[in-house]
Structures are given as structure tokens and as C-alpha cells.
N, C-alpha and C positions, 0 to 999 in steps of 0.2 A: 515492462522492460527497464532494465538499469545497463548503464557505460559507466567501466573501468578507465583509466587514464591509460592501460595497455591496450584499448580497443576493443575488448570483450563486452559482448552480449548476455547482461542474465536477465530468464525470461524464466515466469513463472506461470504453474497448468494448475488451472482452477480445480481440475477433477483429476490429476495426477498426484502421489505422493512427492512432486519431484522439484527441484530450479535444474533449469537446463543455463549450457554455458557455450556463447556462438564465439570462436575465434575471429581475430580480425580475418584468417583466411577462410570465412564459412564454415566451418569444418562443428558441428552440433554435438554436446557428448552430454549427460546426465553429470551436474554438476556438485549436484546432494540430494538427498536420499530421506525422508526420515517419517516414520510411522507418525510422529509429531505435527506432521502434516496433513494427515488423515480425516477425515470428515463428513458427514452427509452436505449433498450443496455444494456449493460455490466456497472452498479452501481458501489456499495462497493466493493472493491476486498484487495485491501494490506491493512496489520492490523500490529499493533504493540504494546505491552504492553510496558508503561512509569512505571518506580519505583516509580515516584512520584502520584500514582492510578488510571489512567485512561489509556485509548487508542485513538493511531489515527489512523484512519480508512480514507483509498483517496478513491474517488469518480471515479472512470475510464472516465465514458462518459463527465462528465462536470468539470474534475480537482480541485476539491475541497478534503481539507484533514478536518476531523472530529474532536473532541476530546468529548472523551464518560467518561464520566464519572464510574469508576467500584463501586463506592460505592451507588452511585443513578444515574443509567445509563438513566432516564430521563434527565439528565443536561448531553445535546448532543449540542457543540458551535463549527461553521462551522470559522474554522482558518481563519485569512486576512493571505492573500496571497499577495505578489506582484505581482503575476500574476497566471490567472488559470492552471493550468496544465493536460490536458485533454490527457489519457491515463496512466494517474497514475494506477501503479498498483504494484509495491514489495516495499516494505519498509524496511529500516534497521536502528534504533536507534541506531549510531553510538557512541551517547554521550548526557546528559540530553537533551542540548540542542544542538541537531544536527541531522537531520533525512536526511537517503538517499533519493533518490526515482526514482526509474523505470519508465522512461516516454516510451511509445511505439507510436501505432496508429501515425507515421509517423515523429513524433518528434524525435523519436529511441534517446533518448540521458538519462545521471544519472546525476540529479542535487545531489546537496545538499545545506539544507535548515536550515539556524538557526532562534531561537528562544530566548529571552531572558526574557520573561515571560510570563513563562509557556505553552507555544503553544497556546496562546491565537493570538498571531501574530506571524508571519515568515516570512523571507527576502530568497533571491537566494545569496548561499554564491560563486558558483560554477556548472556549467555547461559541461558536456564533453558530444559530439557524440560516440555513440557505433559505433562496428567494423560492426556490420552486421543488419541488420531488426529486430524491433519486441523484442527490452529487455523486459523479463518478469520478471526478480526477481533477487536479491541478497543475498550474503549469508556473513559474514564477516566467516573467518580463522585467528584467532590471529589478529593482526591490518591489518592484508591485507582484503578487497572487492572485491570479485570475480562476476559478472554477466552475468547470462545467455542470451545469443540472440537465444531464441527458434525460429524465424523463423516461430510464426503461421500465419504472414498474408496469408502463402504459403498456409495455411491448407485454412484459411477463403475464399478468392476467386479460384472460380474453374479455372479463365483464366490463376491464377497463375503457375510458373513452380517449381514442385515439389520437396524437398530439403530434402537429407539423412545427411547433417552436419551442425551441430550447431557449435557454439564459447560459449566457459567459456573464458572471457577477466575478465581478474587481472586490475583494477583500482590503 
């Protein structure tokens, strides 16, 4: 989920080509569209609204980050990345130009990634391994970054052994 400063809801489907877009008065509409979003697995997932009007949206299965345009969300431009980051999935705009990101799917670690125009490109400013399996999102508290190690690859394989404790680690 991402909030706009007008109240709007973008919510992205993991197995849908789609960002849906919720109005302050509820009201759901398909808010872009784009085969770019396509994929075996688990697609679109971490979303983030930028001040300066768009969002970016990471790609899970094939570690690509988006930027959607909110004013004409057909100008959808797949970031240069210095490298893919496959299991992206939380994001946290830390700063115009500085985005967290939740890598799971075995990389289990939280980069962050700057940009210096516009999200059009992004570099790796910083890399840390998480405490335990499977980070799935972040939350910032005043300037501290806390991140969850949900622990679902436990859920995903049955061979796995089954886990009643997660870690919220302070970055």
C-alpha cells in the first residue's frame, strides 16, 4: 500500500498485471496497467508514493523497481539498477532521493539505494544481512528503520520447520 497527500490508496496484486487506485471516498478503479508487470510468482509487491508524483513499485520475482507515473500512469520506466534485486518486496522512501528495500527470497538482507535523478537511475549505497529469514517490510519511527523477518519461507515449504517467532530488528 502507498498514501498520496490527496488520500488515495495504491495497492499493488502480486499476481495481477495491475496498481489498483482506492479514492478517499472508497470508490477502487485499475490505476495502471502494464504487461511490464508480468511474471511467473509473486510480481509487484512494495509500493511507495514519491512527493515529487509518481511511485515505485519493485518487481519480487525478477528485482526490478518501477516508476509509475500518478499523473498519466501509462509513463511506467523500469529504474537502471546496478544490479537486479530479486525478492524485493518493502520499501521505505527514506528521503527524495533514497529508497530502502526488503530483499528476501534468500538474499534476506536491506539495501539502500540512491538516486540523483529522479529515479530514473539508482546505485547500492548500502547493504546489511538481516538477523533471521525472509525480511518482508519496513516501517521508519521517527529517523530509526525497523524491519520485519516474518519468517514466511517457513510457511512456503512444507519440509520447512515451523516458527512461532519473528524479529522486528532496529537498523
Amino acid at each position: 500500500l502507498a498514501l498520496d497527500p490527496a488520500g488515495n490508496v495504491y495497492v499493488t496484486d502480486s499476481f495481477s498485471p495491475v496498481i489498483y487506485r482506492i479514492d478517499s471516498k472508497g470508490v477502487a478503479t485499475v490505476f495502471a496497467r502494464s504487461e511490464l508487470f508480468k511474471g511467473e510468482g509473486f510480481n509487484l509487491n512494495g509500493l511507495v508514493y514519491h512527493p515529487d508524483g509518481y511511485l515505485l513499485a519493485g518487481k519480487h520475482n525478477s528485482g526490478e523497481i518501477f516508476r509509475v507515473s500518478i499523473s498519466n500512469p501509462a509513463q511506467i520506466h523500469r529504474v537502471s539498477l546496478s544490479e537486479a534485486l530479486p525478492g524485493a518486496d518493502g520499501l521505505v522512501l527514506r528521503a527524495r532521493g533514497r529508497l530502502t528495500v526488503v530483499q528476501n527470497s534468500g538474499a534476506d538482507r536491506v539495501l539502500d539505494l540512491v538516486s540523483t535523478d529522479g529515479w530514473r537511475t539508482a546505485t547500492l549505497l548500502a547493504a546489511r544481512k538481516t538477523a533471521q529469514s525472509f525480511p518482508s517490510t519496513a516501517v521508519l519511527a521517527g529517523e530509526e528503520l525497523y524491519v520485519l523477518n516474518s519468517r514466511l519461507d517457513t510457511l512456503f515449504s512444507k519440509e520447512a520447520p515451523k516458527v512461532s517467532e519473528y524479529l522486528l530488528q532496529k537498523y
